[in-house]
Residue, then its C-alpha position, 0 to 999 in steps of 0.5 A: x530513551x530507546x530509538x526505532x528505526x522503520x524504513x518504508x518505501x512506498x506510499x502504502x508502508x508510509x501509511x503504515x509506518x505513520x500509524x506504528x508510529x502515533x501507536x508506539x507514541x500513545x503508548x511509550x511517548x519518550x520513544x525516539x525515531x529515525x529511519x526512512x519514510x515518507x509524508x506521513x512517518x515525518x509527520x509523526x516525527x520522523x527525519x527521513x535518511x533520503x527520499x522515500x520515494x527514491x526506492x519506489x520502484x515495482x516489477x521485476x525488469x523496471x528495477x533493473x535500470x535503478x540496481x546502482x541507486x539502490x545499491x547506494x542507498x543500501x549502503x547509505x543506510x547500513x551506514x545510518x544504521x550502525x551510526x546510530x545503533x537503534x534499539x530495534x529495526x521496523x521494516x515496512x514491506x518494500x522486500x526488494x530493498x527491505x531485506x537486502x538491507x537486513x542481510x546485510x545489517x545480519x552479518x555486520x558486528x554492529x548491527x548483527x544483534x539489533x532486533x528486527x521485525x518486518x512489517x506485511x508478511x511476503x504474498x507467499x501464498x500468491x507467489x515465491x512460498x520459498x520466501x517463508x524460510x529466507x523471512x524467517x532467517x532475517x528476521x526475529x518477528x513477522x507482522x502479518x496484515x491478513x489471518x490466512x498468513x502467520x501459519x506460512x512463516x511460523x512452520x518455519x520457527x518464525x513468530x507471527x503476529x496477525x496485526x490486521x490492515x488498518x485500512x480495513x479499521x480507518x473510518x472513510x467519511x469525507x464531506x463529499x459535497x463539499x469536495x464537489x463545491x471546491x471542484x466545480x462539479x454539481x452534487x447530481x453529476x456523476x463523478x469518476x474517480x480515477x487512481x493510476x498509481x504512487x510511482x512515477x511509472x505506475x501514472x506513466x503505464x496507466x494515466x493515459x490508458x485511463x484518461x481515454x477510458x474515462x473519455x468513453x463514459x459520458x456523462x461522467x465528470x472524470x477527477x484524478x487523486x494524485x500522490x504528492x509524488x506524482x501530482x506534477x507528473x500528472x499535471x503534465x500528462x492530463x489536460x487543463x480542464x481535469x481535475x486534479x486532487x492531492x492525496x489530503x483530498x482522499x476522503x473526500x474524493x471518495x464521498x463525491x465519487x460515483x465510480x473508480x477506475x484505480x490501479x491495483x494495490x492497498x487502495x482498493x481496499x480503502x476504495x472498499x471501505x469508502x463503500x466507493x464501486x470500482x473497477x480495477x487495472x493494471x500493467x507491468x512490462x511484457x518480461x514482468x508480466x511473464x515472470x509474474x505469470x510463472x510464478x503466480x498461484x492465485x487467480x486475483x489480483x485484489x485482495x478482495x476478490x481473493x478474500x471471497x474467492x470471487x471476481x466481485x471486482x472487475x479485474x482489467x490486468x496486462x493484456x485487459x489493460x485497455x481502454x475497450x475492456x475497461x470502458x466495458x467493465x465501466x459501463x457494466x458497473x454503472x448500473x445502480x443495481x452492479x454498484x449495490x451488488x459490489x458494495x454489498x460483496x466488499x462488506x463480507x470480503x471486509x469482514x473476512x479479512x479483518x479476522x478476529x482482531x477487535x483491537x486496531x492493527x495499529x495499537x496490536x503492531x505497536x505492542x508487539x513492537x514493545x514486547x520485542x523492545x522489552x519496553x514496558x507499555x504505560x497502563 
């Protein structure tokens, strides 16, 4: 029986590495897994080696305090993985400790001929473009999430395979009535949703700025999603009389929702999807921000806006982070004609991004997964 080894360090890899691994089950069912993962991967079977969570830090400066943890978990899984000698290694974006870790499973004699693939192709057409060739000298296959990607990595003799984002295919239908029955909230009440983040710092940063936010929109009634991993942060910063939700509430939270207020990221896309209006903000630290800002070459931050080319929806970053310009953007969105207007503007952006692909990106990543593991797909 062969064994995979996926490492994912964030709640969005986990979210992918889970459906990797239903994928690669439906179509090889003696496969065996091991590796890094959260909720969602240890559902599927998956024995996380430590905490997934424990490598989820982002921003430049904000990982600087945790290098001596990182550093041990490196080590701790080069030491699993030569232990367990996998037939394959699925990375799942997470870069900063994602790549140190295939370095340095390259150059050990154990581990030096194990195949690798990365899951989510580098932003190399945001940012750093140099990272096309270091990708393609650690790894022997790229999955890409967006169609605009592969040609970056394959100039550089890397083979890439657009895959799609699987939120763009995930069916976002939750029973909004019956998540505002168990909230207490009345089916004509207007209803915002607010997003602050999976991390620790993310809810830290935004949590506050977006509760004074959400004060400012009368006549809403304000719910928080919070991620198993944040939700007694967030339970401590917000007052008693908020409601507060668990991710498992996601889809439903999305039916009731009038409005978003939600921190940058893969949520956004399935805020999209949901058809959910939204505005979005975000902020790193000031020495982050700087480097970003020299680093950066496109004008958005939220792949929707980047798919139209157009700022579709509103974008409050660093600066803009605050409570007068968010309650602005709020406000204007509010309307029912803006909210139809972003709506209509994510479906084309939906449609854009997804490509050509008819298959879901699941099953697509799970074949490419099989061909390099040169296993036999059943029929």
């Amino acid at each position: 029986m062969s064994l995979i080894y996926l490492i994912a360090g964030e709640a969005s890899g986990d979210m992918l590495g889970a459906g990797l691994m239903r994928a690669l089950k439906a179509e090889c069912p003696e496969l065996r897994f091991a590796g890094i993962g959260g909720e969602g991967m240890q559902r599927e079977g998956l024995t996380s080696l430590f905490p997934y969570s424990a490598l989820s830090v982002m921003g430049f400066w904000e990982v600087v305090p945790h290098i001596p943890k990182f550093l041990q978990f490196l080590r701790q899984a080069v030491q699993d993985i030569i232990a367990k000698k996998p037939d394959v290694i699925v990375t799942i974006d997470s870069p900063g400790f994602n790549f140190r870790l295939t370095a340095m499973l390259k150059q050990h004699p154990v581990t030096a001929s194990i195949k690798r693939i990365h899951y989510v192709a580098p932003s190399v057409w945001a940012y750093k473009p140099g990272r096309a060739r270091k990708t393609a000298q650690l790894f022997d296959m790229l999955l890409a999430l967006l169609p605009f990607e592969p040609p970056y990595f394959e100039r550089e003799g890397l083979k890439t395979i657009f895959v799609g984002h699987p939120v763009l295919w995930e069916p976002y239908k939750g029973d909004g009535d019956a998540f505002r029955v168990r909230h207490g909230i009345a089916q004509d009440e207007k209803m915002l949703l607010l997003l602050p983040g999976s991390r620790p710092g993310e809810v830290k940063r935004h949590l506050p700025i977006f509760l004074a936010a959400a004060e400012a929109m009368k006549g809403f009634r304000t719910v928080i999603l919070a991620a198993s991993q944040v939700k007694s942060l967030i339970r401590e910063i917000v007052p008693p009389e908020y409601n507060v939700c668990g991710i498992e509430e996601k889809k439903d939270a999305f039916a009731a929702a009038t409005l978003a207020l939600s921190k940058s990221g893969t949520v956004t896309l399935e805020l999209a999807v949901a058809g959910v209006p939204m505005v979005v903000a975000h902020t790193v630290s000031p020495l982050s921000a700087w480097l970003i800002r020299r680093m950066i070459r496109v004008k958005y931050a939220s792949l929707v806006n980047i798919a139209v080319n157009t700022e579709v929806v509103p974008e409050q970053m660093q600066e803009r982070c605050n409570v007068v310009e968010i309650s602005k953007a709020l406000t204007v969105l509010s309307t029912p004609a803006a909210m139809k207007q972003q709506q209509e503007a994510c479906v084309h952006a939906i449609s854009t991004l997804r490509g050509n692909n008819k298959e879901n990106p699941n099953l697509i990543a799970a074949k490419a997964v099989l061909d390099i593991l040169g296993t036999q797909a059943k029929p």
